[in-house]
MARTIVEX-857534 format. One record per residue (C-alpha): x, y, z; residue in one letter. Coordinates in steps of 0.25 Angstrom, whole numbers. Example, Ala and Ser with C-alpha at 12.3 -4.5 7.8 and 13.67 -1.06 7.14 Angstrom:
% MARTIVEX-857534
+-------+-------+-------+------+
|    px |    py |    pz | type |
+-------+-------+-------+------+
|    49 |   -18 |    31 |    A |
|    55 |    -4 |    29 |    S |
+-------+-------+-------+------+
% end
This chain:
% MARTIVEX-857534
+-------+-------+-------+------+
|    px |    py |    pz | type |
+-------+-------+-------+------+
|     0 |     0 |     0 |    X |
|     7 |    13 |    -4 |    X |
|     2 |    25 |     7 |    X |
|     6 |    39 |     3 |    X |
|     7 |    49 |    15 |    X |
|     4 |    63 |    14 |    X |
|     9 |    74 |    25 |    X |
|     0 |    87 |    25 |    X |
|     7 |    99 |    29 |    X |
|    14 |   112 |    21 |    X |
|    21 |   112 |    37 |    X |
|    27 |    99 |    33 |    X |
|    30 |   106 |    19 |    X |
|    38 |   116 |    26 |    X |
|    45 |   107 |    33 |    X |
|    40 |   114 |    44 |    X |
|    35 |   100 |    51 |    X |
|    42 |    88 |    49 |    X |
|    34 |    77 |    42 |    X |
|    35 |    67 |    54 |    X |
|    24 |    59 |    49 |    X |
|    25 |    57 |    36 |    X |
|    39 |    50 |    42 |    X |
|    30 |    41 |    53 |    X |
|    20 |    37 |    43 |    X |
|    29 |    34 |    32 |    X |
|    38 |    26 |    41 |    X |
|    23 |    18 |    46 |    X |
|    21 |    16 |    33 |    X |
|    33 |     7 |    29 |    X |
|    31 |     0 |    42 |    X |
|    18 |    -4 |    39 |    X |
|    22 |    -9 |    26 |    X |
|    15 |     3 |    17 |    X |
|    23 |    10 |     3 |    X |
|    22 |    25 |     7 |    X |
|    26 |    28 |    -7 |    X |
|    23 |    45 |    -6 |    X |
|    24 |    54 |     5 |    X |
|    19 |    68 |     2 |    X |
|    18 |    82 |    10 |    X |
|    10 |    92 |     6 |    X |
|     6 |   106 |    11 |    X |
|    -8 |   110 |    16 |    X |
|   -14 |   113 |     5 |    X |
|   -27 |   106 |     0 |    X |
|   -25 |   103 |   -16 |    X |
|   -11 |   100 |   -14 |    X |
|   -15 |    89 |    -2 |    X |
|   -28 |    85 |   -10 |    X |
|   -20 |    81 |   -23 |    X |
|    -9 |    75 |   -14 |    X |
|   -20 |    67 |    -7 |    X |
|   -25 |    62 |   -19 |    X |
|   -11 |    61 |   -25 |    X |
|    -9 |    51 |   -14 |    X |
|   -21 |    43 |   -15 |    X |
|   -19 |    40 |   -29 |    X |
|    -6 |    34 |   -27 |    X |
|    -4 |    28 |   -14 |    X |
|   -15 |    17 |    -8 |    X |
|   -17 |    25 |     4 |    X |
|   -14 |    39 |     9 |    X |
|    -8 |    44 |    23 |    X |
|   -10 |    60 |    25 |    X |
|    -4 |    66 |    37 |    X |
|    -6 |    82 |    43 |    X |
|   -16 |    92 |    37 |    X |
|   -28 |    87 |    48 |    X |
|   -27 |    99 |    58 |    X |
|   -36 |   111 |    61 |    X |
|   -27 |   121 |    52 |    X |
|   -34 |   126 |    38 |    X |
|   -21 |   120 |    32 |    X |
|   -24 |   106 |    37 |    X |
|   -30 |   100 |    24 |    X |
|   -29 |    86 |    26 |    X |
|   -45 |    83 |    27 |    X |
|   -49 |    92 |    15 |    X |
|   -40 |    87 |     7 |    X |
|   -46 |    72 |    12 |    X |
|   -59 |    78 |     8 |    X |
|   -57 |    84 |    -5 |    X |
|   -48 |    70 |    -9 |    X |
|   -58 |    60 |    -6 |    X |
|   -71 |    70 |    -8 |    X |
|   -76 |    71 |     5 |    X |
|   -82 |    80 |    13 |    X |
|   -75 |    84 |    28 |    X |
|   -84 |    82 |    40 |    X |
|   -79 |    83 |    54 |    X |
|   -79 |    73 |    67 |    X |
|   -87 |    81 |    77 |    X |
|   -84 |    70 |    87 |    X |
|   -68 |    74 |    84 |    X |
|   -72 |    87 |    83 |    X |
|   -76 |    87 |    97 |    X |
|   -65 |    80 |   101 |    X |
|   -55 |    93 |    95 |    X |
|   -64 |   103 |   102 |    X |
|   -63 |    96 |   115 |    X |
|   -47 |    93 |   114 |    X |
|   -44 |   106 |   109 |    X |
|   -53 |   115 |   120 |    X |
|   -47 |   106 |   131 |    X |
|   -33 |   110 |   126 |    X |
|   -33 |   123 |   122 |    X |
|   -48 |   130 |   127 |    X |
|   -51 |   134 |   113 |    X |
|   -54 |   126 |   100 |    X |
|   -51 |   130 |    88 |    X |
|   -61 |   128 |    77 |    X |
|   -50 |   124 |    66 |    X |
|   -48 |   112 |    75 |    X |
|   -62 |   105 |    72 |    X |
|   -57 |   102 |    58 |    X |
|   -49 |    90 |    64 |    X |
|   -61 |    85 |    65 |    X |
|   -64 |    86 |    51 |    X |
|   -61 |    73 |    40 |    X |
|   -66 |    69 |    26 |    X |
|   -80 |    62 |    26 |    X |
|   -80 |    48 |    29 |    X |
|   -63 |    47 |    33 |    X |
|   -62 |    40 |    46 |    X |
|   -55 |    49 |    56 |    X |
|   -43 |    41 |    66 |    X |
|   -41 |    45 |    80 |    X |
|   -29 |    53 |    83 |    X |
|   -23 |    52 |    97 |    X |
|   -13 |    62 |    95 |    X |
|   -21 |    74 |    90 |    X |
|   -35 |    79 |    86 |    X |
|   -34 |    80 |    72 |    X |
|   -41 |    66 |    66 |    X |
|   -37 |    62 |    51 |    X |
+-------+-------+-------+------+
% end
């Protein structure tokens, strides 16, 4: 099975971040036996991650993105989820709450921006993340 991981960031671009994970899940990769034939980093910027995404799912069997899920308007990961696989977003108000909660208990004041980590493309199943709030 040949994977094809996609780091999203113009931080990682810059150099301004190291691109730690694109290291850890390539490494997991040829662990667990998988071809990761392409590894591509590509800026916040929704046509350029659209065509890449679809670049990707025409040449590899399955695709791996990482970064572009937090509250920013720069983090583009889901729209560009939505408009690859035409779907609409909708949002987890159950993880929604969740944000709220954890934010207000931390810092006394949410920040609306931060409910769009509750958002994904219609009919994606969302995994729990332990370390964060953001949910792919």
């Amino acid at each position: 099975m040949i994977v094809e991981v996609i780091a999203v960031g113009t931080e990682l671009l810059l150099g301004q971040i190291i691109n730690s994970n694109v290291a850890f899940i390539g490494r997991k990769l040829a662990e667990d036996g998988f071809d990761a034939h392409f590894q591509v980093t590509v800026g916040d910027n929704l046509a350029r991650l659209t065509d890449t995404i679809r670049t990707a799912v025409d040449r590899s069997d399955a695709v791996i993105l990482t970064g572009g899920i937090g509250p920013t308007q720069d983090d583009l990961t889901r729209e560009a989820l939505c408009e690859v696989a035409s779907r609409r977003m909708v949002r987890n108000e159950a993880h929604a709450t969740v944000i709220r909660d954890r934010i207000m208990a931390a810092r006394g004041v949410m920040p609306e921006n931060n409910l769009r980590q509750a958002d994904y493309p219609e009919g994606a199943e969302q995994l729990a993340n332990a370390n964060g709030i953001a949910r792919p």
